[in-house]
C-alpha positions in Angstrom: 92.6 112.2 81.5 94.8 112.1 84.4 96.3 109.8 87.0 95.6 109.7 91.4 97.6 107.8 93.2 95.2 105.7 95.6 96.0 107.0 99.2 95.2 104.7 102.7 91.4 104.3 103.0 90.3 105.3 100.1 87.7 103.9 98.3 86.1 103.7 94.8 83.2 106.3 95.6 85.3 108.7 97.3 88.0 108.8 94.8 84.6 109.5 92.2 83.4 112.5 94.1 86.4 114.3 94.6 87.0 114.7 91.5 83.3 115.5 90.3 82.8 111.9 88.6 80.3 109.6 89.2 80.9 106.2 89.8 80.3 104.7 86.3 82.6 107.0 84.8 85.1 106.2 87.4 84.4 102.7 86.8 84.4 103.0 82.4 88.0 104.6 83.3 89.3 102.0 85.2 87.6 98.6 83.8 90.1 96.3 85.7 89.3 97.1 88.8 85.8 95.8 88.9 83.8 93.0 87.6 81.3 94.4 85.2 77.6 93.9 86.3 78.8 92.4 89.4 79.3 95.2 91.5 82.5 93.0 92.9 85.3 95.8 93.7 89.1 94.4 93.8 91.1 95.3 96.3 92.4 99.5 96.0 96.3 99.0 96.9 97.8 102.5 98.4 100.1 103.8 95.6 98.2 102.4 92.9 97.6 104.5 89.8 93.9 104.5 89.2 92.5 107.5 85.8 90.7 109.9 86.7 88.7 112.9 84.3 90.9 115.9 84.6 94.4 117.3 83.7 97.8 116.3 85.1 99.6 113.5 86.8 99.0 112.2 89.9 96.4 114.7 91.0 95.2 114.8 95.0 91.7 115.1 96.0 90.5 118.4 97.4 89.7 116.9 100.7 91.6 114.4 102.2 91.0 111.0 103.8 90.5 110.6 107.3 93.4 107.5 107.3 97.0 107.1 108.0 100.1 108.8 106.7 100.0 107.5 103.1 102.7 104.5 102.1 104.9 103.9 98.5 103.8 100.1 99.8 101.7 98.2 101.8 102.6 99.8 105.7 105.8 97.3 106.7 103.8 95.2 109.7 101.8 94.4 106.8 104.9 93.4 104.5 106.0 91.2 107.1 102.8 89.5 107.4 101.9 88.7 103.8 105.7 86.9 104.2 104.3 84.5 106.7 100.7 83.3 105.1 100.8 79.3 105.0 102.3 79.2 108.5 100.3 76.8 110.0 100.1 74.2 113.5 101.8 71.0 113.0 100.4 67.8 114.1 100.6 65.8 117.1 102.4 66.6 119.9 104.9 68.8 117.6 105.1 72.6 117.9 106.0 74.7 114.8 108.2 76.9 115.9 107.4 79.7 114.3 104.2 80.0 116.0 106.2 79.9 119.1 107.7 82.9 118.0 104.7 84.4 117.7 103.5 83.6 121.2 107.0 84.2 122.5 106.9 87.8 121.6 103.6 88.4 124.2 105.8 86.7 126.9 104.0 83.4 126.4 106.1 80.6 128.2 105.4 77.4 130.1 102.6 75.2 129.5 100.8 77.6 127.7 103.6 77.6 124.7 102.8 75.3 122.3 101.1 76.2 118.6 97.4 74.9 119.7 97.1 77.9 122.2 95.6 80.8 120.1 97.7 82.7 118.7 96.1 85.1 116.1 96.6 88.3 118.3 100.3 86.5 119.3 100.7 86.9 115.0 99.5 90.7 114.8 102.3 91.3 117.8 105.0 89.9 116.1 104.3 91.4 113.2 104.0 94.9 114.6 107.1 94.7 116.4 109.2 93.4 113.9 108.3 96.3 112.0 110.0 98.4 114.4 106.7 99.8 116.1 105.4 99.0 119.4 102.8 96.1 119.6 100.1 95.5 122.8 102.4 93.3 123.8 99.6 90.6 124.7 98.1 87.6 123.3 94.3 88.4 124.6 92.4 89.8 121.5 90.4 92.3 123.7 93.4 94.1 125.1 94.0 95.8 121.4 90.7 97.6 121.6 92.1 100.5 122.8 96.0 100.2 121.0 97.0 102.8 118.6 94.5 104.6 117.3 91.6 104.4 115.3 91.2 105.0 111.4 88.8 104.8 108.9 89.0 101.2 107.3 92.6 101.1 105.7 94.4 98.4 103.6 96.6 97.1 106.8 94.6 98.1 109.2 94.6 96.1 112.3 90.8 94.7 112.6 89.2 93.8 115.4 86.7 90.9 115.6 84.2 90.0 118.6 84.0 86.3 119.4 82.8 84.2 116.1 81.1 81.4 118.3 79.6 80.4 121.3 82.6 78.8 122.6 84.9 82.3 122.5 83.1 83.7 124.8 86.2 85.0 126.1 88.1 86.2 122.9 87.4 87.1 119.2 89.6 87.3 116.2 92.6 90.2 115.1 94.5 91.1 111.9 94.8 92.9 109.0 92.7 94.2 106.9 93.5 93.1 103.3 90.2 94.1 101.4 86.4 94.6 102.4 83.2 93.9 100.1 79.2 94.4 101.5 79.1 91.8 103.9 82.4 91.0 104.7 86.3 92.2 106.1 89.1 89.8 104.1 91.7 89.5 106.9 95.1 88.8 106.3 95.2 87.2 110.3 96.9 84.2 112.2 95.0 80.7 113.6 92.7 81.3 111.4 91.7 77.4 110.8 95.1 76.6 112.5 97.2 78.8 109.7 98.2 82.0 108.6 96.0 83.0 105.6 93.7 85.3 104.0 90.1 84.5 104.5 86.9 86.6 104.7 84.6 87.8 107.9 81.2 88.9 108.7 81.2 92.8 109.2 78.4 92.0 111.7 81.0 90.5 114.1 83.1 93.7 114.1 83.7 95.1 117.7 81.2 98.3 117.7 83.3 101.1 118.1 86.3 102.1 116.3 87.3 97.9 114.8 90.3 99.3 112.8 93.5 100.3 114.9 96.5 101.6 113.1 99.9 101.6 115.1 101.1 105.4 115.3 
C-alpha cells in the first residue's frame, strides 16, 4: 500500500486510473470516503491522504491534473469564506454591516447600499481581495465570466451560475465550489436565501462555457 496526497481537481476516478486501479479497489481502500451502495462520494479535500495500491509515500500520478497550483489547505479566498457562513440580512430597515462590507468593496454606495441589494458576487469580491488577489471588482454576476481563468472543477473554485428563475433575468448566482455530486454543485456562496451558507445547485444552470474561474 501507499499514500497520494489528493491534488486541486482531482477526483475519485482519476486518482483510480492513474495508478492502474479500478474504482472498487480504490473505493475497498478508502471505505470512508463513500457511502457503500450509495454511490454518494464525500467531498476530496486537496492535501488529503487518500491509499492507494503501490509502494511509497505520497506517490504523484503520472499525469497531472488540468487544475490550479496545488494548496497544503483550502486556497485562502476560500479560508476566508468558510469564516463568514451564517452571515446573513437583518430585518427591517436594519443593514448588517458586514454585508455592507461586502458591497462596499465593489464600490457600492448610495441608495443601492443596504443588505437586501444582492450581494452574492459583492461576497466572492471580498473574499478574493482579502486574500490578497485581485477580484472583478463588481457586484454584477455576469462580469466574472471572463475573470481569471478557467479550470477544471476545483475545491474553491469560483462557480458560475446562469439566472435560477424567471425573475433574474438579469443576473445568476457566484461562489465557491465546496463539493459536486451527479446533479448538483454544493456552493459555499453569499445571499443565498439572504445568508452566507453552503447549499446545493442544479449543474444544468451552470453558465456553458468554462463555469469555474480560479484567480491567478
Amino acid at each position: 500500500m501507499a499514500q497520494y496526497i489528493v491534488q486541486p481537481g482531482d477526483n475519485p476516478t482519476h486518482i483510480a486510473n492513474s495508478f492502474g486501479m479500478t474504482l472498487d479497489r480504490f473505493q475497498e481502500l478508502n471505505p470512508a470516503l463513500v457511502d457503500w451502495g450509495s454511490g454518494k462520494w464525500k467531498v476530496l479535500f486537496p492535501g488529503q491522504i487518500v491509499t492507494i495500491d503501490g509502494g511509497g509515500d505520497y506517490a504523484a500520478p503520472d499525469t497531472a491534473a488540468a487544475a490550479p497550483t496545488s494548496f497544503a489547505a483550502p486556497p485562502p479566498w476560500m479560508q476566508i469564506a468558510i469564516m463568514e457562513v451564517g452571515v446573513q440580512e437583518w430585518a427591517g430597515a436594519a443593514d448588517n454591516p458586514r454585508i455592507l462590507e461586502y458591497l462596499q468593496s465593489c464600490g457600492i454606495s448610495g441608495s443601492l447600499l443596504h443588505d437586501e441589494t444582492a450581494w452574492c458576487a459583492a461576497f466572492v469580491n471580498w473574499c478574493v481581495k482579502n486574500s490578497g488577489y485581485q477580484p472583478r471588482g463588481s457586484a454584477k454576476v455576469s462580469d466574472w465570466w471572463s475573470w481569471g481563468r478557467p479550470v477544471v472543477a476545483t475545491y474553491g473554485a469560483i462557480c458560475i451560475l446562469q439566472p435560477l428563475t424567471v425573475d433574474q433575468a438579469g443576473s445568476g448566482h457566484i461562489g465557491f465550489l465546496h463539493a459536486q455530486d451527479a446533479t448538483n454543485v454544493w456552493l459555499l456562496s453569499g445571499n443565498s436565501h439572504n445568508q452566507v451558507r453552503i447549499s446545493a445547485y442544479p449543474k444544468s444552470k451552470l453558465i456553458p462555457n468554462a463555469p469555474f474561474r480560479w484567480a491567478f
